[in-house]
N, C-alpha and C positions, 0 to 999 in steps of 0.2 A: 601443438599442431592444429592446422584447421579444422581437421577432421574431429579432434575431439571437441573442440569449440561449440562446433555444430552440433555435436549430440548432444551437449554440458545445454545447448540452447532449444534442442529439441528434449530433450526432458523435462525442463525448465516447462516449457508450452502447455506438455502434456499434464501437469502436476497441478499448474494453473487452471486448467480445462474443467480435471477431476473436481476443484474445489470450488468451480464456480455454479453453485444453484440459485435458481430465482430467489431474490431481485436482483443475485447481485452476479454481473453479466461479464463475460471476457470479451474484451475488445480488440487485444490483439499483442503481438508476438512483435517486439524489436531488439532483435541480437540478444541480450543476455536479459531484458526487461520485458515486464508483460502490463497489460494498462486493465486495469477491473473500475464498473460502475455499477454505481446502486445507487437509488433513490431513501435507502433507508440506510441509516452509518451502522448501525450491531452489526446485520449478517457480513455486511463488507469486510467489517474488524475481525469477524470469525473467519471467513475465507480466507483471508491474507495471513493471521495465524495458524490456521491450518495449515497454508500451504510455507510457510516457517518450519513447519516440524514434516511434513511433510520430503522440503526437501533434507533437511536431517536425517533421516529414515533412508534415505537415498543417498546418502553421503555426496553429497552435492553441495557447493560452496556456501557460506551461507549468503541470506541475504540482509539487505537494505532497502527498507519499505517506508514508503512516507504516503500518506494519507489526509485531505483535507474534503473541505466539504464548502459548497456553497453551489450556486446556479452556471450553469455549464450548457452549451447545443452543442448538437450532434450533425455532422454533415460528412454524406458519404462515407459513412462507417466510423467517422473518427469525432472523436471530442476537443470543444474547444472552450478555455474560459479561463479566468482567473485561480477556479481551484486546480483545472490541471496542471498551470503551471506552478502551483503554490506547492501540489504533490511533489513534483518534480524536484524543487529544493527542499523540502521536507525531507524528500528520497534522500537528497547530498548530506543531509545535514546527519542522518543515522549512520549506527554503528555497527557494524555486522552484526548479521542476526538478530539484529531491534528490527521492530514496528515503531514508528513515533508518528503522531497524530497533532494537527493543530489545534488549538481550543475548542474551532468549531465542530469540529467533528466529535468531541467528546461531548458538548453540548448538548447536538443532535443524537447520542442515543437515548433511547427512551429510558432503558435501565443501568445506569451506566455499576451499579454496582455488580452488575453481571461481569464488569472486567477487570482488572488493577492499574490500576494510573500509576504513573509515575512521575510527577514534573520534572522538566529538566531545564527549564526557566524559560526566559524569552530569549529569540537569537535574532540577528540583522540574517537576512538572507536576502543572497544575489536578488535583485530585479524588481524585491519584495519592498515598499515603501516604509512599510512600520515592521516596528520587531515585531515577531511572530512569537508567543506564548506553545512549547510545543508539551509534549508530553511521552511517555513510553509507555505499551499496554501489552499488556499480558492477558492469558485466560485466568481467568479466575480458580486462585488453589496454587 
């Protein structure tokens, strides 16, 4: 029903909200998706695992996270560029309850033994001109 839709999506929000501290920023709520930015790739990867187990804790569906990184502007609230849309297939291209991350964004953390990789090879992704190298992350442990 719609009605539980909307609270499946207004939990979703609020779960997002919790997990988002500086740098790394909620930008906004669409139907069952939420959009987070950070200028730095770790805390991001932490937030968005967080909020992984987060909603597991909440017995809430799981999710499908995809994560990239590169140069992005911001206009009237919203972002636009290459990595969001690279996120956005990244997003497609996981499997419930994964995180999966492009190369660059693994590149981009500073400590990346801080988390566990997982390669999952390169894939062709919709819109994407080159295969994309993606990976799976977990916390570390």
């Amino acid at each position: 029903p719609a009605e539980d839709l909307e609270r499946l999506a207004s939990r979703l929000a609020e779960l997002a909200h919790d997990v988002a501290s500086a740098p790394v920023r909620f930008v906004k709520a669409i139907g069952d998706a939420v959009m987070f930015v950070s200028a730095e790739a770790a805390p991001l990867l932490t937030a968005v695992l967080d909020l992984t187990a987060a909603v597991t804790a909440n017995d809430l569906p799981p999710l499908r996270i995809g994560v990239a990184s590169g140069f992005a502007v911001t206009r009237a609230g919203d972002w636009f560029g290459s990595p969001v849309n690279l996120a956005s297939r990244v997003t497609g291209a996981a499997s419930p309850g994964t995180v999966l991350v492009d190369e660059s964004t693994r590149d981009a953390v500073t400590n990346p033994g801080d988390f566990t990789w997982h390669p999952m090879g390169a894939r062709k992704l919709k819109g994407v001109r080159a295969e994309v190298k993606l990976l799976r992350v977990e916390h570390l442990g």
